[in-house]
Predicted model as a PDB file, atoms N, CA, C, CB and O in Angstrom, pLDDT in the B-factor column:
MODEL        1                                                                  
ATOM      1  N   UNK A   1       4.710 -11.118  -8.167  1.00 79.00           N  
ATOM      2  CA  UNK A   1       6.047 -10.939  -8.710  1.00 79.00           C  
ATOM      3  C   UNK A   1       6.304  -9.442  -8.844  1.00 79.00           C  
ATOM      4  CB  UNK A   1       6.207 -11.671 -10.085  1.00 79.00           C  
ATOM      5  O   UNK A   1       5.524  -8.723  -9.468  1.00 79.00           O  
ATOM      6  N   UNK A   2       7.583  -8.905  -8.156  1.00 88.00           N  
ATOM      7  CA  UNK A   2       7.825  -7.595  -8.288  1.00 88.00           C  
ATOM      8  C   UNK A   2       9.186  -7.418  -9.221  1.00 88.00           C  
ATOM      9  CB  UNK A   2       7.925  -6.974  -6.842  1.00 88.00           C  
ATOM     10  O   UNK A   2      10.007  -8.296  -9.487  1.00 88.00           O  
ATOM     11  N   UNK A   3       9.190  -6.260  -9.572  1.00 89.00           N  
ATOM     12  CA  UNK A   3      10.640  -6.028 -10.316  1.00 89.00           C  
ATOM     13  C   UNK A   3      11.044  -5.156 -10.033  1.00 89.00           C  
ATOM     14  CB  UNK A   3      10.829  -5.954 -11.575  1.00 89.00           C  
ATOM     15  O   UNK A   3      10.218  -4.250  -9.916  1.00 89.00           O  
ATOM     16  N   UNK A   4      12.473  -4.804  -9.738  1.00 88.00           N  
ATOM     17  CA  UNK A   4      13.408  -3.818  -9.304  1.00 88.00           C  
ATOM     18  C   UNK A   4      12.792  -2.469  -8.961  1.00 88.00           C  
ATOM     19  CB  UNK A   4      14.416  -3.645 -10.333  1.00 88.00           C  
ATOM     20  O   UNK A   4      12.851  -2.100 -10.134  1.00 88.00           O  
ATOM     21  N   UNK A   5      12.345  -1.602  -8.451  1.00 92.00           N  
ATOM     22  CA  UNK A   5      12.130  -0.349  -8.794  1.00 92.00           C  
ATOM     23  C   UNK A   5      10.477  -0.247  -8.518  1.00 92.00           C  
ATOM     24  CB  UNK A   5      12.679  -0.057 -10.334  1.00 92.00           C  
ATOM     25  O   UNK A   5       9.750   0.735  -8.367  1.00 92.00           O  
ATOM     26  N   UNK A   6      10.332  -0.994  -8.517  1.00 96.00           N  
ATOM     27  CA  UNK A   6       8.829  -0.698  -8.465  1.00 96.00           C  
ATOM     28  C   UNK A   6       8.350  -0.446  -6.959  1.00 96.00           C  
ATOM     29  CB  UNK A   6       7.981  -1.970  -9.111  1.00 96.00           C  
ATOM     30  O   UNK A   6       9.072  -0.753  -6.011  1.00 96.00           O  
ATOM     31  N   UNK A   7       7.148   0.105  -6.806  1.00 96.00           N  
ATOM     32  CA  UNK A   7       7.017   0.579  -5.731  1.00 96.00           C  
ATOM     33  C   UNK A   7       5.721  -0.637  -5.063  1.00 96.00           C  
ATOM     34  CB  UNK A   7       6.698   2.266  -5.933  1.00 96.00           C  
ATOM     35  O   UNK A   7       5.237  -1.538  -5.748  1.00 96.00           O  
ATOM     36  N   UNK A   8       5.386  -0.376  -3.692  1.00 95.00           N  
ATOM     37  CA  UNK A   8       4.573  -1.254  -3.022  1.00 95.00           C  
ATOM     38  C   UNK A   8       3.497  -1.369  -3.819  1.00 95.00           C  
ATOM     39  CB  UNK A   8       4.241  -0.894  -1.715  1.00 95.00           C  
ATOM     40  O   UNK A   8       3.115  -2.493  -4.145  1.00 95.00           O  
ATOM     41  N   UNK A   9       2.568   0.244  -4.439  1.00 94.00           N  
ATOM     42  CA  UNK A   9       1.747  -0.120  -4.680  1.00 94.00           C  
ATOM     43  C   UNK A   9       1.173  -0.388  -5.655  1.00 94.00           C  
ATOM     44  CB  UNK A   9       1.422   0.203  -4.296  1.00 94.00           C  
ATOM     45  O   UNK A   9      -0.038  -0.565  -5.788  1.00 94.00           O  
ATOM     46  N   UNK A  10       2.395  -0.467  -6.806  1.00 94.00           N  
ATOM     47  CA  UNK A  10       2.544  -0.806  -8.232  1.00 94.00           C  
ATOM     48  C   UNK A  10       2.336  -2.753  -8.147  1.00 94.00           C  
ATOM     49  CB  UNK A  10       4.376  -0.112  -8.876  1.00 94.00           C  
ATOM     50  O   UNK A  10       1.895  -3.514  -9.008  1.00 94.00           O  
ATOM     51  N   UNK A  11       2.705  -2.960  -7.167  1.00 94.00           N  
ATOM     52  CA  UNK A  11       2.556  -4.508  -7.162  1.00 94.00           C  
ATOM     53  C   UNK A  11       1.234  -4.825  -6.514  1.00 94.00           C  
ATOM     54  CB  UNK A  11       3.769  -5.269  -6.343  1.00 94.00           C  
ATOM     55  O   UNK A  11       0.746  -5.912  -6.821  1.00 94.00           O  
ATOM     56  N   UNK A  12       0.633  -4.135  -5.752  1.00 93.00           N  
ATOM     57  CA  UNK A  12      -0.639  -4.638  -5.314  1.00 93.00           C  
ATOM     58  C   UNK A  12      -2.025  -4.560  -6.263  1.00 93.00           C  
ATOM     59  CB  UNK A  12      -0.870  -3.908  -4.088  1.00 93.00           C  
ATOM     60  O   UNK A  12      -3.040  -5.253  -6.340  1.00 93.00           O  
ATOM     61  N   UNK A  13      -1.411  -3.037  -7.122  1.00 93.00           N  
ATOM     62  CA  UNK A  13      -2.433  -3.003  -8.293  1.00 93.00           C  
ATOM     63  C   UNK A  13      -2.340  -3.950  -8.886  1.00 93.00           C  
ATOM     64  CB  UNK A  13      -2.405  -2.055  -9.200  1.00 93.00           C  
ATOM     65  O   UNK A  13      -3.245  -4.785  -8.892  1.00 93.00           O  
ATOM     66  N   UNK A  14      -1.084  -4.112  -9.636  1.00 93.00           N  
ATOM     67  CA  UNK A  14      -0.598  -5.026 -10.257  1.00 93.00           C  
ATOM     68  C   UNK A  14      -1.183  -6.788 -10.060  1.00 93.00           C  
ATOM     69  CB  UNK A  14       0.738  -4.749  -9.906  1.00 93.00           C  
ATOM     70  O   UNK A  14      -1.515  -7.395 -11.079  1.00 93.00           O  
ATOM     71  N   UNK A  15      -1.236  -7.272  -9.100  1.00 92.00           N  
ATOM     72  CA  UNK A  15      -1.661  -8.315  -8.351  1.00 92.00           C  
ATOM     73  C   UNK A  15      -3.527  -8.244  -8.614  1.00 92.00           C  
ATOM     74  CB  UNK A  15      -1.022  -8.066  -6.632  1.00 92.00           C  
ATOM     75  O   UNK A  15      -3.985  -9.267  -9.122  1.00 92.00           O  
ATOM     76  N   UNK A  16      -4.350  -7.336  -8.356  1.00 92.00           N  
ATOM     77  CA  UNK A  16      -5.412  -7.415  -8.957  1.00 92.00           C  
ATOM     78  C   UNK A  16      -6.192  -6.873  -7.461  1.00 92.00           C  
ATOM     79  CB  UNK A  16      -5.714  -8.952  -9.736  1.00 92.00           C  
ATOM     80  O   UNK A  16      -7.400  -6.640  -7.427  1.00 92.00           O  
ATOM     81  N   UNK A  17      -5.693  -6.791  -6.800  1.00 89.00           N  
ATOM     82  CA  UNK A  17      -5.667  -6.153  -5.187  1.00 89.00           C  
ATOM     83  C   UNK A  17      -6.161  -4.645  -5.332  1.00 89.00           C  
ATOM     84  CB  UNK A  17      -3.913  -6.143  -4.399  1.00 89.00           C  
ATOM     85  O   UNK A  17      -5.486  -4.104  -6.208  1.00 89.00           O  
ATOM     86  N   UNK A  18      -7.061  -3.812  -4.806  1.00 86.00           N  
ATOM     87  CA  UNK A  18      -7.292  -2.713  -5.076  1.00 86.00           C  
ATOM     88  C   UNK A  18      -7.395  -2.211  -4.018  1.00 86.00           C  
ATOM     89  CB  UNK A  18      -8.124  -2.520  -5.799  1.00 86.00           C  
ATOM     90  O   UNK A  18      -6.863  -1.141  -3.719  1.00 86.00           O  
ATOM     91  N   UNK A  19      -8.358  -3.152  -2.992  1.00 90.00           N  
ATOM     92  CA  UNK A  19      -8.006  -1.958  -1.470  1.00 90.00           C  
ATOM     93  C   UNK A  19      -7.279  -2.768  -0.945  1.00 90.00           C  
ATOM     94  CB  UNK A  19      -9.283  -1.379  -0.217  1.00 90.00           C  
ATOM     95  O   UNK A  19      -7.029  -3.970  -1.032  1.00 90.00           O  
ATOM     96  N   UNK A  20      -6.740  -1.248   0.063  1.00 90.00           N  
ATOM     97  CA  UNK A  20      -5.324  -1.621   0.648  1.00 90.00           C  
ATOM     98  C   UNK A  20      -6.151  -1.679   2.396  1.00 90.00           C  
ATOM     99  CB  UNK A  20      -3.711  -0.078   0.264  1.00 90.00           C  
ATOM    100  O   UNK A  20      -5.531  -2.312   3.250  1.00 90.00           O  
ATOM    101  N   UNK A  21      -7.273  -1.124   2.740  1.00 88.00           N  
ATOM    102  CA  UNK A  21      -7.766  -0.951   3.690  1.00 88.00           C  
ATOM    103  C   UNK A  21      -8.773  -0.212   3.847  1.00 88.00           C  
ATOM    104  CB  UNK A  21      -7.109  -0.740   4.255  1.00 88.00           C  
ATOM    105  O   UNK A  21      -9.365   0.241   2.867  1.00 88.00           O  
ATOM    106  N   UNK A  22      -9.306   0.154   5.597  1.00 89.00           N  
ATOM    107  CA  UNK A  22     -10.828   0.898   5.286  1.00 89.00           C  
ATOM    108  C   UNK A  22     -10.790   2.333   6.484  1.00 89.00           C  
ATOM    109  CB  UNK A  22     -12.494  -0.510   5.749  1.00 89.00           C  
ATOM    110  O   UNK A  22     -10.417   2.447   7.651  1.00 89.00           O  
ATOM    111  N   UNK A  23     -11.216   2.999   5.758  1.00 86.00           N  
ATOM    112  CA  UNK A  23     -11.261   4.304   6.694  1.00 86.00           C  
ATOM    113  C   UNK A  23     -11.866   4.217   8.136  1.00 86.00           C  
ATOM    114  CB  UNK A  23     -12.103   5.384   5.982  1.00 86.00           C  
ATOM    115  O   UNK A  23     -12.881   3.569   8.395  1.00 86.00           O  
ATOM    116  N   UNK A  24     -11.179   4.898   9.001  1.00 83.00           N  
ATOM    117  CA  UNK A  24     -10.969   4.727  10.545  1.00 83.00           C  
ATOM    118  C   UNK A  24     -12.878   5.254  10.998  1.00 83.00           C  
ATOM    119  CB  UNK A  24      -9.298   6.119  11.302  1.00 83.00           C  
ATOM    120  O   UNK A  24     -13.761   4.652  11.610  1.00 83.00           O  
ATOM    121  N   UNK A  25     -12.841   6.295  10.489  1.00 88.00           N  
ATOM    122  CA  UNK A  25     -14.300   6.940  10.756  1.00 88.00           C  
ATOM    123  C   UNK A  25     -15.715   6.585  10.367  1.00 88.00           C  
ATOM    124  CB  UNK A  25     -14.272   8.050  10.285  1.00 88.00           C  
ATOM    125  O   UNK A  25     -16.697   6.863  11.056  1.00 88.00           O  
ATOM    126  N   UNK A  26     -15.750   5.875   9.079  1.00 91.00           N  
ATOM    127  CA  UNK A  26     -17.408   5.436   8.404  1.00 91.00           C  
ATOM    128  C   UNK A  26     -16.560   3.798   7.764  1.00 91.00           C  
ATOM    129  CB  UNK A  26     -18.328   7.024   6.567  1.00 91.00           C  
ATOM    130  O   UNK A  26     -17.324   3.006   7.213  1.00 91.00           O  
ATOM    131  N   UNK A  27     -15.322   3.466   7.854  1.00 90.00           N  
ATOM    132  CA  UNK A  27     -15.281   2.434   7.518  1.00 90.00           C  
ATOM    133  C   UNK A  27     -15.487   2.040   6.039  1.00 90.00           C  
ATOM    134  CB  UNK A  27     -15.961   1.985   8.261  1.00 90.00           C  
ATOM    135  O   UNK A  27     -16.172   1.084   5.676  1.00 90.00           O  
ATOM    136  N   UNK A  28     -14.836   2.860   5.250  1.00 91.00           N  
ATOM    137  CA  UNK A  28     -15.427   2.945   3.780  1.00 91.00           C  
ATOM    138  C   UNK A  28     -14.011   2.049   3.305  1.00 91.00           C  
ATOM    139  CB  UNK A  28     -15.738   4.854   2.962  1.00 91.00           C  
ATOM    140  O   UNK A  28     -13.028   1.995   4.045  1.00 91.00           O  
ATOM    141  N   UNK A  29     -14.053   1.504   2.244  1.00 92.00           N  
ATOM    142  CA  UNK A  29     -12.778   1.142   1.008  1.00 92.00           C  
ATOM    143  C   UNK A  29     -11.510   2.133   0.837  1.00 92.00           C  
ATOM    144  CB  UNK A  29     -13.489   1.188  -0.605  1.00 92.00           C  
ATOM    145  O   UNK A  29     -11.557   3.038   0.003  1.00 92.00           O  
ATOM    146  N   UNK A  30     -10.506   1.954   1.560  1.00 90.00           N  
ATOM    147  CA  UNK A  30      -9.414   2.968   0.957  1.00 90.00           C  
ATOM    148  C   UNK A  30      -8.557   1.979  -0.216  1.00 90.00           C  
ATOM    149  CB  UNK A  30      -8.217   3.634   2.384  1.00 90.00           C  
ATOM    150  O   UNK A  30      -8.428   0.769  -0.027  1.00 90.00           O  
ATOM    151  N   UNK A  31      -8.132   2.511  -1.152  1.00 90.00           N  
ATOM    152  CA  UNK A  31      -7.404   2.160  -2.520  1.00 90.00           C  
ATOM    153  C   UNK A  31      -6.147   3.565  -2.581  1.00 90.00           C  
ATOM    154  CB  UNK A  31      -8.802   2.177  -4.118  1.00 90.00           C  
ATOM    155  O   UNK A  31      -5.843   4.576  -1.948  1.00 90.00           O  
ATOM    156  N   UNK A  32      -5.755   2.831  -3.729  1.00 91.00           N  
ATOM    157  CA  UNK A  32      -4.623   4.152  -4.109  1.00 91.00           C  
ATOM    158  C   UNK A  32      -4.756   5.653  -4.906  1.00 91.00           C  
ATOM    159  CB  UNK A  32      -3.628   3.535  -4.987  1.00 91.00           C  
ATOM    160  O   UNK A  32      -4.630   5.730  -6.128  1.00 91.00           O  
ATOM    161  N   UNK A  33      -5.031   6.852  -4.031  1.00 91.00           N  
ATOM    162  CA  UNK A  33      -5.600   7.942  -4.783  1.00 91.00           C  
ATOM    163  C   UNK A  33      -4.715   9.043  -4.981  1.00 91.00           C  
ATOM    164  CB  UNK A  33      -6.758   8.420  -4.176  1.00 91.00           C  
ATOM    165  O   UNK A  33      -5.381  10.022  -5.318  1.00 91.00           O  
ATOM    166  N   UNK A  34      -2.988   9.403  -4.887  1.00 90.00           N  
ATOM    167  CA  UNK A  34      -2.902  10.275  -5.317  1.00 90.00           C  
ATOM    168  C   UNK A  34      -1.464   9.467  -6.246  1.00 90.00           C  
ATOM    169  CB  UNK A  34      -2.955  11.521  -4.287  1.00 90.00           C  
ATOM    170  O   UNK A  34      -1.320   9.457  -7.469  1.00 90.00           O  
ATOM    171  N   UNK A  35      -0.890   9.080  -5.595  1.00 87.00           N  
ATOM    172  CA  UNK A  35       0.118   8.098  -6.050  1.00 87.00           C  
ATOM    173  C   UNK A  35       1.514   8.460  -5.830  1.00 87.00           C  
ATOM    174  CB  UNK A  35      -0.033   7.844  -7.441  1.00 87.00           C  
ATOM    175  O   UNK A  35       2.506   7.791  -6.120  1.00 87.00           O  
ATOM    176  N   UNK A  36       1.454   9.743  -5.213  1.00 89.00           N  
ATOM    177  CA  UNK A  36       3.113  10.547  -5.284  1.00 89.00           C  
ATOM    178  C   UNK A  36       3.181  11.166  -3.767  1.00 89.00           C  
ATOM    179  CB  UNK A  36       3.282  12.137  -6.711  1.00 89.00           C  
ATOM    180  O   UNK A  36       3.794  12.205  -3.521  1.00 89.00           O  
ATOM    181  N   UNK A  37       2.435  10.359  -2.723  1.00 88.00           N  
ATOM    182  CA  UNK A  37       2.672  10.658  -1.263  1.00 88.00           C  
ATOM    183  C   UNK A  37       1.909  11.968  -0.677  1.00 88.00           C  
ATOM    184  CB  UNK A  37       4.232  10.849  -1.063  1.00 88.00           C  
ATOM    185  O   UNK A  37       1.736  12.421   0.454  1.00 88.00           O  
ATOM    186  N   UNK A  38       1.599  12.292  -1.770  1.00 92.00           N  
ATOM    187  CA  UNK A  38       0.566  13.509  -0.567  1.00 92.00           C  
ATOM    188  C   UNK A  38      -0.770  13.040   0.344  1.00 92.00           C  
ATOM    189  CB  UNK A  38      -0.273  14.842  -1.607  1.00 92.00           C  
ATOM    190  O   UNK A  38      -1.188  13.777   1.237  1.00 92.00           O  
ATOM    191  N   UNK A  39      -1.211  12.137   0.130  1.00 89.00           N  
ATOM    192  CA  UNK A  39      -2.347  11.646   0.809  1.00 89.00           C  
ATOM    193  C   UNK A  39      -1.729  10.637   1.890  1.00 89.00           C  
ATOM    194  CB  UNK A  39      -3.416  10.952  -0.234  1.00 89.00           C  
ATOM    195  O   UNK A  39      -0.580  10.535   2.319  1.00 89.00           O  
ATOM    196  N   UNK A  40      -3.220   9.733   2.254  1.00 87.00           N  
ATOM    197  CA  UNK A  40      -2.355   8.809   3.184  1.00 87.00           C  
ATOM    198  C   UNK A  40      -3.479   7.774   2.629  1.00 87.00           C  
ATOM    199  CB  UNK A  40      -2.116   9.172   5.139  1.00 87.00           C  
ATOM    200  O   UNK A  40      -3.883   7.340   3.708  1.00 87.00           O  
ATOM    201  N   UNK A  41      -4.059   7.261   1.876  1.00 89.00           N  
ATOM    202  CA  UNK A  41      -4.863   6.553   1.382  1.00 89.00           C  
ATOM    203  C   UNK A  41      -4.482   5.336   1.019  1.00 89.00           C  
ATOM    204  CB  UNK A  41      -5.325   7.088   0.570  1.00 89.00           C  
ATOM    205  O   UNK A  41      -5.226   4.357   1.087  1.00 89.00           O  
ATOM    206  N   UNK A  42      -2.969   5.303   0.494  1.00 91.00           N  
ATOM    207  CA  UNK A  42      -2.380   3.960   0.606  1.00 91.00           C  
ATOM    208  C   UNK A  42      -1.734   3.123   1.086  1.00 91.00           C  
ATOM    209  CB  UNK A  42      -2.074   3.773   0.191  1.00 91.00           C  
ATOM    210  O   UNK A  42      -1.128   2.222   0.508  1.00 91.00           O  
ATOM    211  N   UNK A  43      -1.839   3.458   2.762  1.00 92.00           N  
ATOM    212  CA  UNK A  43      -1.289   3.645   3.737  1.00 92.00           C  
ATOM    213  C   UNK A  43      -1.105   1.777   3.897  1.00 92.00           C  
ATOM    214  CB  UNK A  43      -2.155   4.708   4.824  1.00 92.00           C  
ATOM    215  O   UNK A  43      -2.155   1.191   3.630  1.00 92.00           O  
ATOM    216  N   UNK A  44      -0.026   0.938   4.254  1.00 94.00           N  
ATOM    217  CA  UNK A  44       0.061   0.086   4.388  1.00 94.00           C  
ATOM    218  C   UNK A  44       1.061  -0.829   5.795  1.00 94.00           C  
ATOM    219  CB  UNK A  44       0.197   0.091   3.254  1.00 94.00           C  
ATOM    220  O   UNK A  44       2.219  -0.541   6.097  1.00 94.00           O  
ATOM    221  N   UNK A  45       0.325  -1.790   6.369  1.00 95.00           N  
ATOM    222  CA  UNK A  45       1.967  -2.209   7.379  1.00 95.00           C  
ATOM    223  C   UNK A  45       3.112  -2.736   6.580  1.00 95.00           C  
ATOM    224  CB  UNK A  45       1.775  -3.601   8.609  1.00 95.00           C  
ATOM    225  O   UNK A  45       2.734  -3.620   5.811  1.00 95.00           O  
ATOM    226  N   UNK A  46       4.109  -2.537   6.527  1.00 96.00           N  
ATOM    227  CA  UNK A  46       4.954  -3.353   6.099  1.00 96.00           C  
ATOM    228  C   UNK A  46       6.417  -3.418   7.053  1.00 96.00           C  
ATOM    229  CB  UNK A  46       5.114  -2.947   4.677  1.00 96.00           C  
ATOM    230  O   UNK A  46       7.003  -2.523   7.662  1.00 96.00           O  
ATOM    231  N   UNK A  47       6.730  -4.915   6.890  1.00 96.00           N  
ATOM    232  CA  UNK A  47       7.949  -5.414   8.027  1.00 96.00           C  
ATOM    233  C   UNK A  47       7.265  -4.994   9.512  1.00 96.00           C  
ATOM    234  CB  UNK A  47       9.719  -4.416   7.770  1.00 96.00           C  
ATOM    235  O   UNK A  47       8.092  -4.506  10.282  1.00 96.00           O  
ATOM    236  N   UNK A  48       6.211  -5.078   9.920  1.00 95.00           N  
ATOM    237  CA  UNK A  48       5.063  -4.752  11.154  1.00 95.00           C  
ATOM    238  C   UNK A  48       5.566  -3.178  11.290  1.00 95.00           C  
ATOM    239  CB  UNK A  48       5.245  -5.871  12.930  1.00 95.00           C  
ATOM    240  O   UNK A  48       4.783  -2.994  12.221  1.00 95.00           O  
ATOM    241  N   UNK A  49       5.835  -2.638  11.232  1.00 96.00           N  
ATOM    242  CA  UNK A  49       5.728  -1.244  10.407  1.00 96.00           C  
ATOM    243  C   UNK A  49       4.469  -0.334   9.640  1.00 96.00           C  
ATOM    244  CB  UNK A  49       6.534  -1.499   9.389  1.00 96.00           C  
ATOM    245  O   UNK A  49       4.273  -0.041   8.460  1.00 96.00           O  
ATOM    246  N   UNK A  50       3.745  -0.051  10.875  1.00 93.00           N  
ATOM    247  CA  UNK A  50       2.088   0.749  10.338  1.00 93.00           C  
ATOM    248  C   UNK A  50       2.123   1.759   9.926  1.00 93.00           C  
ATOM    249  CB  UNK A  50       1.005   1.068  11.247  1.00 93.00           C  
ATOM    250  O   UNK A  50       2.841   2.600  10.467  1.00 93.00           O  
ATOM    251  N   UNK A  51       1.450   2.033   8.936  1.00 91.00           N  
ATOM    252  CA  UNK A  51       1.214   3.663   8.406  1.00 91.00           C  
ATOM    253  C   UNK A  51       2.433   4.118   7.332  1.00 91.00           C  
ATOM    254  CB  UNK A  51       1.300   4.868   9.907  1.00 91.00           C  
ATOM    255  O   UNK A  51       2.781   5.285   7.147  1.00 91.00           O  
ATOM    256  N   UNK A  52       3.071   2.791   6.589  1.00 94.00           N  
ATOM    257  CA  UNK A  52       3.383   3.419   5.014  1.00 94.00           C  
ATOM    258  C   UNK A  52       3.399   3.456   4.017  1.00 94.00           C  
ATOM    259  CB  UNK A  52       3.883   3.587   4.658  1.00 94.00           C  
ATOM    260  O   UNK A  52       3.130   2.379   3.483  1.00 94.00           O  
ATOM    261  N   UNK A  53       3.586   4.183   3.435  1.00 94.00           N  
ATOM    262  CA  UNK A  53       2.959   4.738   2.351  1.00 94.00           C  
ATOM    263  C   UNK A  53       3.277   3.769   1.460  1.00 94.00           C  
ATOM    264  CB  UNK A  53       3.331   6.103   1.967  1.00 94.00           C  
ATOM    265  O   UNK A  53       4.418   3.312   1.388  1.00 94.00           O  
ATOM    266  N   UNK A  54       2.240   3.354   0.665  1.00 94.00           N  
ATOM    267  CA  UNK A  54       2.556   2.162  -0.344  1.00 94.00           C  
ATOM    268  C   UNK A  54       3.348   2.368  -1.908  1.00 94.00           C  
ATOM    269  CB  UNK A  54       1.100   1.553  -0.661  1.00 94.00           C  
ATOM    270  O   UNK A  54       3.969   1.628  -2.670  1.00 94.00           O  
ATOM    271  N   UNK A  55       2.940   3.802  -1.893  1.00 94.00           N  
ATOM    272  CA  UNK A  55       3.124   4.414  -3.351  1.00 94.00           C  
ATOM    273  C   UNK A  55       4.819   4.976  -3.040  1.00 94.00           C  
ATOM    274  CB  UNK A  55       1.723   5.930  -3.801  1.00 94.00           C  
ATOM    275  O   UNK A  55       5.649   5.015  -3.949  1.00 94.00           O  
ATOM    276  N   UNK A  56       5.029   5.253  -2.073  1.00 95.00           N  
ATOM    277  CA  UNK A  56       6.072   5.722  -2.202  1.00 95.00           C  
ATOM    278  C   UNK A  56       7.601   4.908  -1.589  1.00 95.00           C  
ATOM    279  CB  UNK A  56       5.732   6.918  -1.695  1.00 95.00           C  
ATOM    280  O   UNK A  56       8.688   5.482  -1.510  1.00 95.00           O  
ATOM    281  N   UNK A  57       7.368   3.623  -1.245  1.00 96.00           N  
ATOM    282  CA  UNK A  57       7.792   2.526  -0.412  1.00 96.00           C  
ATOM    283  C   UNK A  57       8.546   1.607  -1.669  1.00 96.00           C  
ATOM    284  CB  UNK A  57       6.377   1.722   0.486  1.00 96.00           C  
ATOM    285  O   UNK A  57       7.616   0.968  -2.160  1.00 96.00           O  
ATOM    286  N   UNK A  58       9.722   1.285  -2.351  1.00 96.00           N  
ATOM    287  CA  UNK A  58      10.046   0.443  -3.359  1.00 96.00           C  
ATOM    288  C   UNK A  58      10.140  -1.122  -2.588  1.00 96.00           C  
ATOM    289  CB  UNK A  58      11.476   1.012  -4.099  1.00 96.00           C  
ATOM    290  O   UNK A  58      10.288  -1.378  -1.393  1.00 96.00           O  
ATOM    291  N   UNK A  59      10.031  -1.806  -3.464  1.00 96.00           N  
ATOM    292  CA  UNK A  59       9.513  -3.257  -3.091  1.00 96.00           C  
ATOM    293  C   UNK A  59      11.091  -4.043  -2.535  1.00 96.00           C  
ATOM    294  CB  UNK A  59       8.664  -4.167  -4.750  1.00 96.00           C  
ATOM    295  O   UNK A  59      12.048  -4.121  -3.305  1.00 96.00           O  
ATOM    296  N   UNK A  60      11.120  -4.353  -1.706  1.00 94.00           N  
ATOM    297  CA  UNK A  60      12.629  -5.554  -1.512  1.00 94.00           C  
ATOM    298  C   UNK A  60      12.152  -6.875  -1.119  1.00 94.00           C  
ATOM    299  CB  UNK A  60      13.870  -5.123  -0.119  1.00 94.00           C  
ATOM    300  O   UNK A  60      11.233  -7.039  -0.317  1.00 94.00           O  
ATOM    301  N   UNK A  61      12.739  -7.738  -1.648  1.00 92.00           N  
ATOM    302  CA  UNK A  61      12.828  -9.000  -1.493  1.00 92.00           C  
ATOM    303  C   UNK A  61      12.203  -9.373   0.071  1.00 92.00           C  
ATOM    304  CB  UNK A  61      14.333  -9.377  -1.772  1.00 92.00           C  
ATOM    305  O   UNK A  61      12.229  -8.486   0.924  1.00 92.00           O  
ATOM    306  N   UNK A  62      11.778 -10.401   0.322  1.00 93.00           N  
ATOM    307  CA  UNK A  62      11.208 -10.852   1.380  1.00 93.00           C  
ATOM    308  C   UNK A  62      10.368 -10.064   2.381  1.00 93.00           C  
ATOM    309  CB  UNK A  62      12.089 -11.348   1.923  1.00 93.00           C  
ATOM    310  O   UNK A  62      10.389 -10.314   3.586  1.00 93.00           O  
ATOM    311  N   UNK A  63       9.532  -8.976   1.757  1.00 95.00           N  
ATOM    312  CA  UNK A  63       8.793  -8.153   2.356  1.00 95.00           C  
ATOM    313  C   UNK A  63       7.233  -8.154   3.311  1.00 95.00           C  
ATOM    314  CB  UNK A  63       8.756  -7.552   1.431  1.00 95.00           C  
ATOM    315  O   UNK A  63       6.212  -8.193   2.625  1.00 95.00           O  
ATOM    316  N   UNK A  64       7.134  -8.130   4.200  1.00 95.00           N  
ATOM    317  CA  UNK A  64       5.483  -8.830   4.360  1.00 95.00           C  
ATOM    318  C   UNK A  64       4.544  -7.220   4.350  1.00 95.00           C  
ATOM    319  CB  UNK A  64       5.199 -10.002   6.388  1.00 95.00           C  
ATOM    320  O   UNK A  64       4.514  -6.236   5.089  1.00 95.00           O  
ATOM    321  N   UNK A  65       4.117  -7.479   3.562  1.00 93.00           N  
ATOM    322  CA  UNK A  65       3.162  -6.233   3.630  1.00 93.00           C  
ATOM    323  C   UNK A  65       1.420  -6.522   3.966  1.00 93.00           C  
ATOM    324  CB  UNK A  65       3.306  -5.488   2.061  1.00 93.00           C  
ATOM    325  O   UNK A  65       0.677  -7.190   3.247  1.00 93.00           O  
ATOM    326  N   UNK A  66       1.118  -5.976   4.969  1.00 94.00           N  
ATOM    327  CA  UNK A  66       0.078  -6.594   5.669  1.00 94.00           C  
ATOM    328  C   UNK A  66      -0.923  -5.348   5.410  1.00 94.00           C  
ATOM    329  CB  UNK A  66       0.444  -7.054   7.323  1.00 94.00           C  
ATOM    330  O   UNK A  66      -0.309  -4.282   5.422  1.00 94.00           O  
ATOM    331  N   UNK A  67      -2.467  -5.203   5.153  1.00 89.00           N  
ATOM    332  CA  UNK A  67      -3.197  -4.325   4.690  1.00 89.00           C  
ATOM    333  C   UNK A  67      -3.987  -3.833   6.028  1.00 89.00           C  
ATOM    334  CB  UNK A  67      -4.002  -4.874   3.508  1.00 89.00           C  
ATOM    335  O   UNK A  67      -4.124  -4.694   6.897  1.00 89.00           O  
ATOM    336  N   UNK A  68      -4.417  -2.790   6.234  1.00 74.00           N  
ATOM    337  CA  UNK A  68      -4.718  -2.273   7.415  1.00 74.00           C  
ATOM    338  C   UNK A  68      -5.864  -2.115   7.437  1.00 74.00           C  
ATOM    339  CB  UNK A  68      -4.167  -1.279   7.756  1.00 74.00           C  
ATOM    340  O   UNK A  68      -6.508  -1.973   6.398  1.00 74.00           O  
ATOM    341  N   UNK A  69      -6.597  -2.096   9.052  1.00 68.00           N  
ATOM    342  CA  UNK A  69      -8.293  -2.296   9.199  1.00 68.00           C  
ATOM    343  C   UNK A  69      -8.587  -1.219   9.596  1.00 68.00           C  
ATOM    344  CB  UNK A  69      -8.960  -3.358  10.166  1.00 68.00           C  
ATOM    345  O   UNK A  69      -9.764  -0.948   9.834  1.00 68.00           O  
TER     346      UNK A  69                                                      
ENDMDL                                                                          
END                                                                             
């Protein structure tokens, strides 16, 4: 459940969800680490749409947000 304003990755924390995906090079856990778009750590697909940013992305109705490998 999302509410107005909130952003992608306020609902995935929220949800109990912590990684969003795994680093390209050693394959490690990526989660949400800076929260205001300077990184790319919370990098998410959404609407088949790869590589955005979860933290900085506000939530709309009927959204598929798919977590990246």
């Amino acid at each position: 459940l999302a509410f107005p304003g909130e952003t992608v990755a306020a609902v995935i924390l929220a949800s109990g969800k912590n990684i969003v995906g795994y680093s390209y090079l050693r394959n490690r856990p990526r989660s949400m680490y800076c929260g205001i778009g300077d990184c790319f750590y919370c990098t998410v697909t959404i609407d088949n749409i790869p590589s955005q940013r979860a933290c900085q992305t506000l939530v709309k109705p009927g959204m598929i947000i798919e977590f990246e490998r």
